[in-house]
TIKOLPA-633846 format. One record per residue: z, x, y of N, C-alpha, C in turn; residue in three letters. Coordinates in steps of 0.1 Angstrom, whole numbers, padded with zeros to 4 digits, always signed. Example, Ala and Ser with C-alpha at 12.3 -4.5 7.8 and 13.67 -1.06 7.14 Angstrom:
BEGIN
+0078+0132-0057+0078+0123-0045+0078+0132-0033ALA;+0071+0128-0022+0071+0137-0011+0079+0129+0000SER;
This chain:
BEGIN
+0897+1307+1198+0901+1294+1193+0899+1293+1178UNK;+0909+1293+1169+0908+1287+1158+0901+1273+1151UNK;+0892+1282+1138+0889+1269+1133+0892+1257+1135UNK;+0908+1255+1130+0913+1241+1130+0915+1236+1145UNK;+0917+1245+1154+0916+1238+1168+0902+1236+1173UNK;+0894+1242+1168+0878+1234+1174+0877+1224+1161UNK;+0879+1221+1154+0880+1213+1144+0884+1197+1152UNK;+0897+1202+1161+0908+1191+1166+0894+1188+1182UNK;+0892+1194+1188+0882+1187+1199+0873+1183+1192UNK;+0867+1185+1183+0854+1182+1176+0857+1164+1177UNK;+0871+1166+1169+0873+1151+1164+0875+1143+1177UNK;+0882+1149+1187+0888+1138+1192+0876+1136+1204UNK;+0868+1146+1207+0853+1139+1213+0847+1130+1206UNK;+0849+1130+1192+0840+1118+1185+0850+1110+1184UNK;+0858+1107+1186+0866+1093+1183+0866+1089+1201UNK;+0863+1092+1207+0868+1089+1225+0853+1081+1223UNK;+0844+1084+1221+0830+1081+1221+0829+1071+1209UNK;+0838+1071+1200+0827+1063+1193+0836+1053+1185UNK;+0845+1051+1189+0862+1040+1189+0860+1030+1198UNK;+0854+1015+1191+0856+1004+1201+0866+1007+1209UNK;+0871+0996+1221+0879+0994+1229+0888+0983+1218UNK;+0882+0974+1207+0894+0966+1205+0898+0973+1192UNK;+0892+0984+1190+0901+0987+1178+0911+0996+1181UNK;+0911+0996+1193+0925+1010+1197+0937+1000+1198UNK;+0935+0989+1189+0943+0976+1192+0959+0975+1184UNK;+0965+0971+1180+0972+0967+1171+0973+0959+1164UNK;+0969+0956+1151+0965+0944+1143+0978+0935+1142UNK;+0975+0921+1145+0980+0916+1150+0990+0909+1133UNK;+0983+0907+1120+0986+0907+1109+0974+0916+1098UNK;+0983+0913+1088+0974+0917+1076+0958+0908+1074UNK;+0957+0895+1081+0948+0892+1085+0937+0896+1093UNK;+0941+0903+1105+0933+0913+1110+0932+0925+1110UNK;+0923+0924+1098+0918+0940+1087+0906+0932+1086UNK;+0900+0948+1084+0886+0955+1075+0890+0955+1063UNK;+0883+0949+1053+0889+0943+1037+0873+0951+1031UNK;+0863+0947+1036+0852+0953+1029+0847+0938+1020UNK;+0839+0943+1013+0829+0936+1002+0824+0922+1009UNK;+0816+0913+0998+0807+0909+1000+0806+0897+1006UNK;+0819+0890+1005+0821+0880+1010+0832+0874+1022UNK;+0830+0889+1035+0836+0884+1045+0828+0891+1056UNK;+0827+0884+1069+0821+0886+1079+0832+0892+1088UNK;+0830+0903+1095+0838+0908+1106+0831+0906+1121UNK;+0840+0908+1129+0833+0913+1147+0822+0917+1145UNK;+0822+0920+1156+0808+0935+1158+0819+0944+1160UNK;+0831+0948+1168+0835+0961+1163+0845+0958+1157UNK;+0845+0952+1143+0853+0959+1137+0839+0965+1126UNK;+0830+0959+1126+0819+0966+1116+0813+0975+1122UNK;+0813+0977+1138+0806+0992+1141+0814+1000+1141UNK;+0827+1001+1143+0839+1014+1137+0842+1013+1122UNK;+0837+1002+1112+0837+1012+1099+0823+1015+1101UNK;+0811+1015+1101+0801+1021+1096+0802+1034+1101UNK;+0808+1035+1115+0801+1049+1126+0817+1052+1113UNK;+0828+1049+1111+0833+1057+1100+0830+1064+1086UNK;+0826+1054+1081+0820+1053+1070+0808+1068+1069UNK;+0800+1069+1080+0793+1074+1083+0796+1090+1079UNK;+0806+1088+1086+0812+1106+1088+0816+1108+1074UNK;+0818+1100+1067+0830+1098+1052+0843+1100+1061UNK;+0846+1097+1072+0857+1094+1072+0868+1082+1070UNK;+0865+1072+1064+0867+1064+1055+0878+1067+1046UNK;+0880+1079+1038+0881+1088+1027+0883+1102+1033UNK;+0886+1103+1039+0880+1119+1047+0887+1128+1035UNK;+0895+1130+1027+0895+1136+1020+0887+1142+1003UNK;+0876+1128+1006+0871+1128+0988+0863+1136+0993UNK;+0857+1139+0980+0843+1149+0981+0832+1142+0987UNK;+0823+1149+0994+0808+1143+1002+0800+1136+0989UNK;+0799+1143+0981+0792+1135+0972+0797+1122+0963UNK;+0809+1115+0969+0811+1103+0964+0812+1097+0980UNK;+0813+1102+0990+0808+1092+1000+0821+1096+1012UNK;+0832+1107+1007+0843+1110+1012+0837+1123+1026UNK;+0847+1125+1033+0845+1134+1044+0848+1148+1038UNK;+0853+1152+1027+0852+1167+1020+0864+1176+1028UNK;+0873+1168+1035+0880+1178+1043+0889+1180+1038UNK;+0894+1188+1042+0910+1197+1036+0919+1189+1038UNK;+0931+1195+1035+0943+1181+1040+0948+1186+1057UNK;+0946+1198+1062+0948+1202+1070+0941+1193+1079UNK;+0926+1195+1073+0918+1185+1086+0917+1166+1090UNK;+0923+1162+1076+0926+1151+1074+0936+1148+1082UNK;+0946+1154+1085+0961+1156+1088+0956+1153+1107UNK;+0946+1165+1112+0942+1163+1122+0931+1151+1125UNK;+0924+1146+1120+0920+1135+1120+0930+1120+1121UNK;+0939+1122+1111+0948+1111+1113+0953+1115+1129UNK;+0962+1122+1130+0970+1125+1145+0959+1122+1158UNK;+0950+1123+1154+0941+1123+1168+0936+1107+1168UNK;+0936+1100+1157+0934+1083+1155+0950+1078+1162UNK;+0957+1083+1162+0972+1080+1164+0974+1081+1181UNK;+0964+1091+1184+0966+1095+1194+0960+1079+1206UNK;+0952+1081+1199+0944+1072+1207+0946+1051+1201UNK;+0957+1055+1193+0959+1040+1187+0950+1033+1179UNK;+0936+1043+1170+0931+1036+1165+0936+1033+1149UNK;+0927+1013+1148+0930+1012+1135+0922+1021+1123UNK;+0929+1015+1113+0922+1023+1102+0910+1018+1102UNK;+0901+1020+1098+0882+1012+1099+0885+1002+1087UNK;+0890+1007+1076+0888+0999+1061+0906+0997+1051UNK;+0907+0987+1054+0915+0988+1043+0912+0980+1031UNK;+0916+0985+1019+0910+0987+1003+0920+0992+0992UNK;+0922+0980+0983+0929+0984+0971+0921+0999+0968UNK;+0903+0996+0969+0897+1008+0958+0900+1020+0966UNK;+0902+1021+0983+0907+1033+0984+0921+1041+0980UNK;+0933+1027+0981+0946+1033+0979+0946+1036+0963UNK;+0940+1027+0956+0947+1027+0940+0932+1032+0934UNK;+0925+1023+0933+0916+1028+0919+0909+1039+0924UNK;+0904+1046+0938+0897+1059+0942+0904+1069+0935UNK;+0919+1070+0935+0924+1082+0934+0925+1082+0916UNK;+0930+1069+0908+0921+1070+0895+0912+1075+0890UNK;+0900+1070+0897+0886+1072+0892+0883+1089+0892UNK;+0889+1093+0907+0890+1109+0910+0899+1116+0898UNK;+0905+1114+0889+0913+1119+0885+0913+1114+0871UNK;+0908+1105+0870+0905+1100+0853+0895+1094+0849UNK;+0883+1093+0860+0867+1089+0863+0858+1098+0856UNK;+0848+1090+0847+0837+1104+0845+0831+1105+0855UNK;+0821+1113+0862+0808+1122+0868+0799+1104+0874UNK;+0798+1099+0863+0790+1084+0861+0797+1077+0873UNK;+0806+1075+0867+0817+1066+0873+0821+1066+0888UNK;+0825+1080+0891+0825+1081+0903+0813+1078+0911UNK;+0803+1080+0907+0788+1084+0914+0790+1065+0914UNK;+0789+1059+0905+0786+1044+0906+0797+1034+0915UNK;+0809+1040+0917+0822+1033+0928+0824+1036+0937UNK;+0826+1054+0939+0832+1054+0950+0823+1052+0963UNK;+0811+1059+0963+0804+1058+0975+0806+1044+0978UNK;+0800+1033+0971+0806+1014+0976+0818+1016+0979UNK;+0831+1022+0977+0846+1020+0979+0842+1025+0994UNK;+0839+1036+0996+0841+1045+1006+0836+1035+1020UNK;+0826+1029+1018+0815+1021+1030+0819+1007+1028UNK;+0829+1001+1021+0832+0992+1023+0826+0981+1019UNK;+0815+0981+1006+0802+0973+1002+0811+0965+0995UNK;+0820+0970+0986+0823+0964+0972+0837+0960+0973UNK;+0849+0948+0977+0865+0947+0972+0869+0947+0962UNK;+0875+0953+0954+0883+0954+0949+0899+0947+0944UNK;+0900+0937+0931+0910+0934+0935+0922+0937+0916UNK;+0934+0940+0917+0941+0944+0908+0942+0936+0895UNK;+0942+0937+0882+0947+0928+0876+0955+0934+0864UNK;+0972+0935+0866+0978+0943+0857+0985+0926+0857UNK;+1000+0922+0865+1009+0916+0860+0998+0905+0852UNK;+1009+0897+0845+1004+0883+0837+1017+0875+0838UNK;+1011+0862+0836+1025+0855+0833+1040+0853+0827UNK;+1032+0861+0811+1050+0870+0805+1049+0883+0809UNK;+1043+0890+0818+1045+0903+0812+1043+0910+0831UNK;+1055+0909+0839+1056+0911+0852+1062+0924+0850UNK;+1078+0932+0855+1081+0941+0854+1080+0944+0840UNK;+1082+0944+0828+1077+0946+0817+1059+0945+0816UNK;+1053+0958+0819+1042+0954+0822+1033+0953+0813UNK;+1038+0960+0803+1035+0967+0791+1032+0957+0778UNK;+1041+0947+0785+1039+0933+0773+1024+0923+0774UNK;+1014+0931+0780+1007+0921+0787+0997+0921+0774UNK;+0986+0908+0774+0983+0905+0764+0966+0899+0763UNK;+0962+0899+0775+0948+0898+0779+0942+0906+0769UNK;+0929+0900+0758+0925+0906+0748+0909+0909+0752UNK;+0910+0920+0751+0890+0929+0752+0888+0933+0736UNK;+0878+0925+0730+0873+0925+0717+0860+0937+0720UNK;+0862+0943+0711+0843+0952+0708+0835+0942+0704UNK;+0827+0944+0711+0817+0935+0705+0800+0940+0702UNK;+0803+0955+0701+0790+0962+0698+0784+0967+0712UNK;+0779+0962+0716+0774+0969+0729+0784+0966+0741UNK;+0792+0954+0739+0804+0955+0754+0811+0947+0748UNK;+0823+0947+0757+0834+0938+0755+0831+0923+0760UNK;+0841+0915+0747+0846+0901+0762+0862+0901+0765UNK;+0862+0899+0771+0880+0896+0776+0884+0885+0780UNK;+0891+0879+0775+0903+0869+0769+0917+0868+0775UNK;+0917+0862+0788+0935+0860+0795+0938+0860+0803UNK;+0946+0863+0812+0950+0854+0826+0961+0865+0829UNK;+0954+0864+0840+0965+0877+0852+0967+0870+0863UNK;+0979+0872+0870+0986+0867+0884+0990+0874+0889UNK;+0994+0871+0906+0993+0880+0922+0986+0890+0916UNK;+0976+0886+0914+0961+0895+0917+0962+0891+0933UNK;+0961+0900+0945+0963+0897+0957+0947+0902+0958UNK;+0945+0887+0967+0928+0885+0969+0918+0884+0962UNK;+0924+0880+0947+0912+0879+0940+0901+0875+0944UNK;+0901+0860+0951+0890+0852+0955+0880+0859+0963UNK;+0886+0868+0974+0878+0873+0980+0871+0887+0976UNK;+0874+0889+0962+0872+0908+0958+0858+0900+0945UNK;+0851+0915+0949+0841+0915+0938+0840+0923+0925UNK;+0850+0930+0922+0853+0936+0909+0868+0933+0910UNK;+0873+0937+0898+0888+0937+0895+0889+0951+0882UNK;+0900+0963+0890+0903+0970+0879+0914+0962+0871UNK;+0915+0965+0858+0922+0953+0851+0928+0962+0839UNK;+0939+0960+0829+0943+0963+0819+0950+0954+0810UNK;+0935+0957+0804+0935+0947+0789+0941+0954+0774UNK;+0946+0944+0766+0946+0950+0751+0937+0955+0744UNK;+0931+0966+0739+0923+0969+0730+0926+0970+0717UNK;+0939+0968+0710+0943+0973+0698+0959+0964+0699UNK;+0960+0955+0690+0973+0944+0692+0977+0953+0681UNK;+0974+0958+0669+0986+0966+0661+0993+0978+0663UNK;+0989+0986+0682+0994+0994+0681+1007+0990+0690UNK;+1017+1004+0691+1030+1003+0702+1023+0996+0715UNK;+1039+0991+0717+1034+0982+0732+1026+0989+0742UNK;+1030+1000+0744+1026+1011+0754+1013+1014+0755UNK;+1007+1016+0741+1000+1018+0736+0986+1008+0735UNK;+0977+1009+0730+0963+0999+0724+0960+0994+0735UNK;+0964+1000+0751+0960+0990+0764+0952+0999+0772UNK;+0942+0994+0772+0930+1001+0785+0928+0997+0796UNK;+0920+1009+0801+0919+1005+0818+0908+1003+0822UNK;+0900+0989+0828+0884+0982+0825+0881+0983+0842UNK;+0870+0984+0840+0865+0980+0857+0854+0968+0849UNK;+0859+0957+0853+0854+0940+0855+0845+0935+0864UNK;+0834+0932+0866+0827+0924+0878+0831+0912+0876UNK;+0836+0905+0892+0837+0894+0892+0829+0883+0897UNK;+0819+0886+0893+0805+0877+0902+0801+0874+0882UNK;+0808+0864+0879+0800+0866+0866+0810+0845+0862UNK;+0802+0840+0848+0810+0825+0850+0823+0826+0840UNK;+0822+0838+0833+0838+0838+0830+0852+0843+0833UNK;+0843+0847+0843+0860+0849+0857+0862+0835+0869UNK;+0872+0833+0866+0877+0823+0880+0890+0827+0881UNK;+0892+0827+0898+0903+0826+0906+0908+0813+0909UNK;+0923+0814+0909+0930+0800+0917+0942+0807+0927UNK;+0939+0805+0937+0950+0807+0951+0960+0801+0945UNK;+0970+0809+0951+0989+0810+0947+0993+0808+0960UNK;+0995+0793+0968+1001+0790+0982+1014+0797+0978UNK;+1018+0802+0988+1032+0808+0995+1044+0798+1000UNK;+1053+0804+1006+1063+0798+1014+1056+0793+1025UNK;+1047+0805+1028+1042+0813+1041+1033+0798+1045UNK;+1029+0789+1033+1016+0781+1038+1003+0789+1033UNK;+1003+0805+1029+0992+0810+1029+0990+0813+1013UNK;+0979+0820+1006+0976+0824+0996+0965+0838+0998UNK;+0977+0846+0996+0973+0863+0995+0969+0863+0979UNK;+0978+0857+0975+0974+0860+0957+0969+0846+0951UNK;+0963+0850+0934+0958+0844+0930+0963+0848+0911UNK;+0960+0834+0904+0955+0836+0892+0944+0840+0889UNK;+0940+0848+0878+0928+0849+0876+0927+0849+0857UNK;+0915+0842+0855+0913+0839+0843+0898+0840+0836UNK;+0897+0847+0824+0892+0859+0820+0887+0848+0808UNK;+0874+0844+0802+0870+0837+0795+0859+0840+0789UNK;+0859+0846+0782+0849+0855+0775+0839+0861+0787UNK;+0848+0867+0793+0842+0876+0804+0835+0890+0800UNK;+0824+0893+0806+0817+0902+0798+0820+0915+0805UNK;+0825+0928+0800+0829+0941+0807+0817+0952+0798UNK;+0813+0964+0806+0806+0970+0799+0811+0984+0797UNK;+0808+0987+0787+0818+0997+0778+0822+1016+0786UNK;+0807+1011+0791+0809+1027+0801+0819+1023+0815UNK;+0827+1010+0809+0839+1012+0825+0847+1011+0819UNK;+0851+1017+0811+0866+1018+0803+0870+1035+0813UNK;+0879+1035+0822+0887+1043+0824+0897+1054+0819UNK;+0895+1064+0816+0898+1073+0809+0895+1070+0790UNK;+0910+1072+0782+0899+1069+0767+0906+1059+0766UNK;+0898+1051+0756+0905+1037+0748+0918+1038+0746UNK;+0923+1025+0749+0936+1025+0738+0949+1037+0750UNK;+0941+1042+0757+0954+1052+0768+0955+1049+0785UNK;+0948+1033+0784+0953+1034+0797+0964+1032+0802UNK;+0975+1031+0802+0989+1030+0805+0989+1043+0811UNK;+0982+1058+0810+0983+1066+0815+0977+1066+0823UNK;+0964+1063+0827+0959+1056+0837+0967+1049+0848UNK;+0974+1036+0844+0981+1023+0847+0993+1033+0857UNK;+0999+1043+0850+1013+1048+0856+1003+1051+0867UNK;+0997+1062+0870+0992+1070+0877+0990+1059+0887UNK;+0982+1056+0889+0976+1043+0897+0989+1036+0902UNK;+0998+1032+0896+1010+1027+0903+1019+1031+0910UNK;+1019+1047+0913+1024+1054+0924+1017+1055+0935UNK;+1002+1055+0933+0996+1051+0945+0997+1037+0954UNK;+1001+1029+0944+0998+1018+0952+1018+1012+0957UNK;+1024+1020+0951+1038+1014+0957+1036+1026+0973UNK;+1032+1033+0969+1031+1042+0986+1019+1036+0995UNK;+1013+1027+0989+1003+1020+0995+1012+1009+1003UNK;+1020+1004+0998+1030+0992+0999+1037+0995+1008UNK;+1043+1006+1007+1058+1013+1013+1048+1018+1025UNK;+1037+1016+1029+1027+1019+1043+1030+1011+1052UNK;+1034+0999+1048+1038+0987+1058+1047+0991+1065UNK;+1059+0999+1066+1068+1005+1073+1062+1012+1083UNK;+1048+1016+1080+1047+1033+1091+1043+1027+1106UNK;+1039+1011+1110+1041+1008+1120+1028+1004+1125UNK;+1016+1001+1117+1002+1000+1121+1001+0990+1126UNK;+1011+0972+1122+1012+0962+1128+1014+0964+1138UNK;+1017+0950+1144+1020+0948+1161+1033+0953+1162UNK;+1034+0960+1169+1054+0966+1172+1062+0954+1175UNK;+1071+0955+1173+1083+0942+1172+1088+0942+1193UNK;+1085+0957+1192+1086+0953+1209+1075+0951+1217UNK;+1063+0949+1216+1054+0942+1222+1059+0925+1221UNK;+1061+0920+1214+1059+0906+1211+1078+0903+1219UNK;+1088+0917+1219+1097+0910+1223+1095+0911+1237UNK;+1085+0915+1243+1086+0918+1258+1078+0907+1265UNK;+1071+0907+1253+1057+0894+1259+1068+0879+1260UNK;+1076+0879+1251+1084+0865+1251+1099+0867+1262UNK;+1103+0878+1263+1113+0877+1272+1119+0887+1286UNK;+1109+0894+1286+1101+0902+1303+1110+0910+1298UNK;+1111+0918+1311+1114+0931+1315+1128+0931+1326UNK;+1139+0937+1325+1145+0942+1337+1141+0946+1349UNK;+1148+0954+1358+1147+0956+1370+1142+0969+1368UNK;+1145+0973+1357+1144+0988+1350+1134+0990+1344UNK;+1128+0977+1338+1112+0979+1335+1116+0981+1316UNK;+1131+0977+1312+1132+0977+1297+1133+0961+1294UNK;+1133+0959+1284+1136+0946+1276+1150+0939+1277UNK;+1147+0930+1283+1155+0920+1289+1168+0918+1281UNK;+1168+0917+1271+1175+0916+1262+1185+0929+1258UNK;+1198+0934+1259+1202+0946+1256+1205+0948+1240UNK;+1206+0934+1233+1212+0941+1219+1201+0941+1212UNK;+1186+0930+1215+1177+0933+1211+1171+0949+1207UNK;+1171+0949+1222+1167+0965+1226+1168+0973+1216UNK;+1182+0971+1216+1190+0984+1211+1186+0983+1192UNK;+1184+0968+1192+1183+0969+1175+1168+0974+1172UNK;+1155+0971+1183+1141+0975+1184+1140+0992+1182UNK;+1147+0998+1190+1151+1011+1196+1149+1016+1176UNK;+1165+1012+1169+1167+1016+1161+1156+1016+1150UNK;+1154+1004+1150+1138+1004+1142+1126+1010+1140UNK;+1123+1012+1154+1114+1022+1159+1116+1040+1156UNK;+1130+1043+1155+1137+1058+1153+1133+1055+1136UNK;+1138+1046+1128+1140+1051+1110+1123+1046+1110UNK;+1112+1041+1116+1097+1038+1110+1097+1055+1118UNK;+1099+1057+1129+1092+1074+1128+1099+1084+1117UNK;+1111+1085+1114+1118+1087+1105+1112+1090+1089UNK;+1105+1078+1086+1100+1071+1078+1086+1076+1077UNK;+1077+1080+1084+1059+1084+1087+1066+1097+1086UNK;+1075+1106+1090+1075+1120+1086+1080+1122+1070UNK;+1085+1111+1063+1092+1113+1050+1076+1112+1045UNK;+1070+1099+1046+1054+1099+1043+1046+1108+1040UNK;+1047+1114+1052+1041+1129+1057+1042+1140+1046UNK;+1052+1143+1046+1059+1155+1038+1054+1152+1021UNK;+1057+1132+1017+1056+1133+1005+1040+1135+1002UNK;+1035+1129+1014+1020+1130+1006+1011+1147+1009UNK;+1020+1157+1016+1018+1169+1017+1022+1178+1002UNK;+1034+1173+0999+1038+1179+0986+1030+1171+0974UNK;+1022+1163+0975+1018+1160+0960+1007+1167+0966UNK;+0995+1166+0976+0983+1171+0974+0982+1186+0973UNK;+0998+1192+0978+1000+1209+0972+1004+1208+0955UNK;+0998+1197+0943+1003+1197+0931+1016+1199+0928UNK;+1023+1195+0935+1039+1189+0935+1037+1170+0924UNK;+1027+1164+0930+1025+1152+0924+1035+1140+0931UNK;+1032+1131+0931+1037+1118+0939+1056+1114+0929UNK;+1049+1108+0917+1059+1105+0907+1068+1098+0912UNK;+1082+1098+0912+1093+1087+0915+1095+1086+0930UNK;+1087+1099+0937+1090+1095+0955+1086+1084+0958UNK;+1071+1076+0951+1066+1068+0955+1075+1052+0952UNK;+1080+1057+0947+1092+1044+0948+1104+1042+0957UNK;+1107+1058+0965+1112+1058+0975+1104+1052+0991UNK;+1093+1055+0987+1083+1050+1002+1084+1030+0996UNK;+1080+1029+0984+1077+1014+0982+1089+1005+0991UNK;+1103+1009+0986+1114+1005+0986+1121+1004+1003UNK;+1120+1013+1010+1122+1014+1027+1109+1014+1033UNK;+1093+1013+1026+1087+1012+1039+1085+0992+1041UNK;+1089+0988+1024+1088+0973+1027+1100+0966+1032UNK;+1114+0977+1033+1127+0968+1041+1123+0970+1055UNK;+1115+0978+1059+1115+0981+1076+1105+0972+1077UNK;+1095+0965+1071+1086+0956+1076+1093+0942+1076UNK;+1101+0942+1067+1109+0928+1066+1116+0926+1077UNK;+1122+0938+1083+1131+0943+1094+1123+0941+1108UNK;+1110+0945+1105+1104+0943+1117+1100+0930+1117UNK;+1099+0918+1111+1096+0908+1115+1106+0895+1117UNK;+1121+0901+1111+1132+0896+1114+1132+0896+1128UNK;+1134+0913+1137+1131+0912+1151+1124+0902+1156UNK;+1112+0903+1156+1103+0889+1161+1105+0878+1159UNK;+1108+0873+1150+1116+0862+1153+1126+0863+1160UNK;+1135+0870+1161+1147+0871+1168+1141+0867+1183UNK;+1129+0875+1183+1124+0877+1194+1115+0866+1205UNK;+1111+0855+1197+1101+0845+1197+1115+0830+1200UNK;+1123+0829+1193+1135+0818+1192+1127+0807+1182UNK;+1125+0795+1194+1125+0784+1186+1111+0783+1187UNK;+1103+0791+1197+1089+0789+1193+1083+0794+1181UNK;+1093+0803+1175+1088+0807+1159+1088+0794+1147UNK;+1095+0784+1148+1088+0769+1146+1075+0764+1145UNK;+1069+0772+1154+1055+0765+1152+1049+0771+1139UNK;+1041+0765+1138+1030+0762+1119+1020+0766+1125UNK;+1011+0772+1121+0995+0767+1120+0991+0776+1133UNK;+0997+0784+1139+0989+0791+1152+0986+0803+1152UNK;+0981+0808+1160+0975+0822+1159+0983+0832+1163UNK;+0981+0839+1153+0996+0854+1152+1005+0846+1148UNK;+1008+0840+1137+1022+0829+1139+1027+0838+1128UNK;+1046+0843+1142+1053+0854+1133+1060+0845+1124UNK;+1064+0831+1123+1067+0822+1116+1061+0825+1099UNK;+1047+0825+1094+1042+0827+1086+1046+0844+1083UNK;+1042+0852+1089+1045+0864+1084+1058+0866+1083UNK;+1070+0864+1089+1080+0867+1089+1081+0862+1070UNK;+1077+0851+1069+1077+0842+1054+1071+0854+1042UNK;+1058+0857+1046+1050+0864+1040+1058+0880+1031UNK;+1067+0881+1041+1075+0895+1039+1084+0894+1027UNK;+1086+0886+1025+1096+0881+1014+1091+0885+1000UNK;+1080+0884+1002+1070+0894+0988+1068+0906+0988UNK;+1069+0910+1000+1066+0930+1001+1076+0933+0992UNK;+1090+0924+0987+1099+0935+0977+1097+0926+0965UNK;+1088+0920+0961+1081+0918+0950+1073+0924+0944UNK;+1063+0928+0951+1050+0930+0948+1047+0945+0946UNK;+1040+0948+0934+1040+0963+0936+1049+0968+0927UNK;+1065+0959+0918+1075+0963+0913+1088+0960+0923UNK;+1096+0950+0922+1103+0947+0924+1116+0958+0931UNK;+1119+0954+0942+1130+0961+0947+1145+0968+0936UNK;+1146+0955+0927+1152+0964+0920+1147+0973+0913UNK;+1137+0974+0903+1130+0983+0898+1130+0993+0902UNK;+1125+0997+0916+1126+1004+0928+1140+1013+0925UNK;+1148+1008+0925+1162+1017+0930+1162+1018+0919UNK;+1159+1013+0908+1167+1018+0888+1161+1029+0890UNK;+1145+1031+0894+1141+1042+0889+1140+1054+0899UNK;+1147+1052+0915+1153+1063+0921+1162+1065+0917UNK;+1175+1056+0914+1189+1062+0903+1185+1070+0894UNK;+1175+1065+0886+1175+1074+0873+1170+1089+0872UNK;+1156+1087+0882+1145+1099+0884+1147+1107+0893UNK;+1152+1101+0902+1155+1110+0916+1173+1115+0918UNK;+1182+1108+0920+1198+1108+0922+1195+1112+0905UNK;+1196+1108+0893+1198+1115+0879+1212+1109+0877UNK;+1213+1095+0884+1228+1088+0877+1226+1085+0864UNK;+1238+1085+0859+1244+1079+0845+1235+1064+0840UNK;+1231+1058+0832+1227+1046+0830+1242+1035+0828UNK;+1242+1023+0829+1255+1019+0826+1258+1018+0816UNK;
């Protein structure tokens, strides 16, 4: 037997054994997640499958052990995932600091730095919430104008960022402030790690279509940052900022791979089964069917891209190919549901209500960089069309 096949019983005896019964579930929304930090209460299993995760570092299964990660290869990672798949479980944690600021910190973090975040990212102590857009300065991101003064031993920071998604509920915010207004735009802007437990940070929820508030204002008033969380060097985080933003549009473009509730559970629960034991509905079906072929379609494009960047290929403009189809297939899949639900998708205020999420989707090609954006910069970087 090969390493990696006793590797593969290894895992899948510990996940049979040690995987609630309700987390082999399908989350029924983005509401039903493992968010981490300090100010939300879960089940009992959904906090005994992160810690018995957390445990193993598989949380992270790819960071190094000594920031709190499982140290494994991609090979083993790869088999870890497939055998979570196997068995339908959810992810234990989900976490801006794992998708976006972990893989920063790994890659443009000092020694310090990591040792002081990741292990809290990893176990789920500490949330994490973004703060790049501002009010003038959305796809032009570059314009943004939030001011961090030296002030000898630390900064204060001065300004106001929006769809911060979850500020209220996150206890730091990676953030990019101006350090230097005389230099290029591009330029004189750094990359801060913020605590937000402090009285010159406040959040204000941003209601939706949806009824709900995933995002927030956040406003920065002589907020105090300390100088060993400046993220790579002064004055260059924009290179930082890029980096970090391919992770999180493939963080985005994840919504596609199918972790939600399947669009054919909910259409079978509302309109039974044939004589044949398929969905009652034939055009339904047939449009479920197809959804279900381009999201598997879609997890192998995944697959491949996140195999070629960790072989130093690098993520770069693909990740605007995942942002771009994994957020139309989520929009796609909740169009179905509704399709699927009729006039009980009307109802407000109830539990699983695809009414609200179906609403909610309408920002997946917002958020993260704009759908158009999206295609300018596969036209340009990827196809290599002409500009007009």
């Amino acid at each position: 037997m090969s390493d990696l096949e006793s590797f593969r019983e290894e895992v899948r005896d510990w996940l049979d054994a040690n995987c609630p019964a309700e987390m082999r579930r399908p989350m029924a929304s983005e509401n039903d997640a493992v968010w981490g930090g300090k100010k939300t209460k879960y089940s009992e299993p959904q906090q005994l499958w992160l810690d018995r995760m957390a445990s193993k570092g598989w949380t992270v299964p790819e960071w190094p052990t000594e920031y709190g990660g499982g140290g494994l290869d991609k090979a083993e990672a790869k088999v870890l995932r497939q055998e979570m798949q196997r068995i339908k479980a959810r992810s234990p944690l989900q976490s801006f600091g794992i998708w976006m600021l972990g893989p920063a910190l790994l890659k443009y973090g000092t020694h310090e730095q990591k040792l002081e975040h990741l292990p809290k990212i990893a176990r789920g102590e500490i949330r994490w919430a973004q703060g790049y857009s501002e009010p003038n300065a959305g796809s032009d991101l570059a314009a943004l104008m939030t001011k961090c003064e030296d002030k000898g031993d630390h900064y204060l920071i001065n300004g106001q960022k929006i769809w911060t998604s979850y500020a209220d509920q996150a206890d730091w915010i990676f953030a990019l402030v101006r350090t230097d207004f005389e230099a290029k735009k591009h330029e004189g802007i750094s990359f801060i790690l913020v605590d937000m437990d402090q009285p010159g940070v406040t959040t204000k929820p941003i209601k939706l279509i949806s009824g709900k508030s995933p995002f927030c204002e956040t406003f920065f008033d002589d907020a105090r940052a300390e100088k060993h969380n400046v993220v790579g060097e002064l004055n260059k985080g924009w290179t930082v900022a890029k980096y970090l933003l391919t992770h999180e549009r493939e963080m985005i473009g994840g919504m596609g791979s199918g972790a939600m509730r399947p669009a054919g559970d909910v259409a079978v629960q509302m309109l039974g089964k044939d004589e044949h034991g398929r969905l009652a509905d034939p055009l339904l079906r047939t449009d479920i069917v197809r959804l279900e072929i381009d999201g598997l379609a879609f997890m192998s494009t995944m697959e491949r891209v996140s195999d070629e960047a960790k072989a130093g290929q690098g993520m770069g403009a693909n990740s605007s190919v995942l942002k771009y189809y994994g957020t139309e297939l989520n929009k796609r899949r909740l169009e179905l549901m509704m399709d699927s639900v009729g006039q009980d998708g009307l109802e407000w205020g109830v539990d699983d209500d695809v009414a609200a999420n179906w609403l909610r989707t309408k920002g997946n090609s917002i958020e993260g960089g704009t759908s158009e954006v999206q295609l300018n910069i596969i036209s340009k970087r990827i196809l290599e069309l002409p500009s007009a």
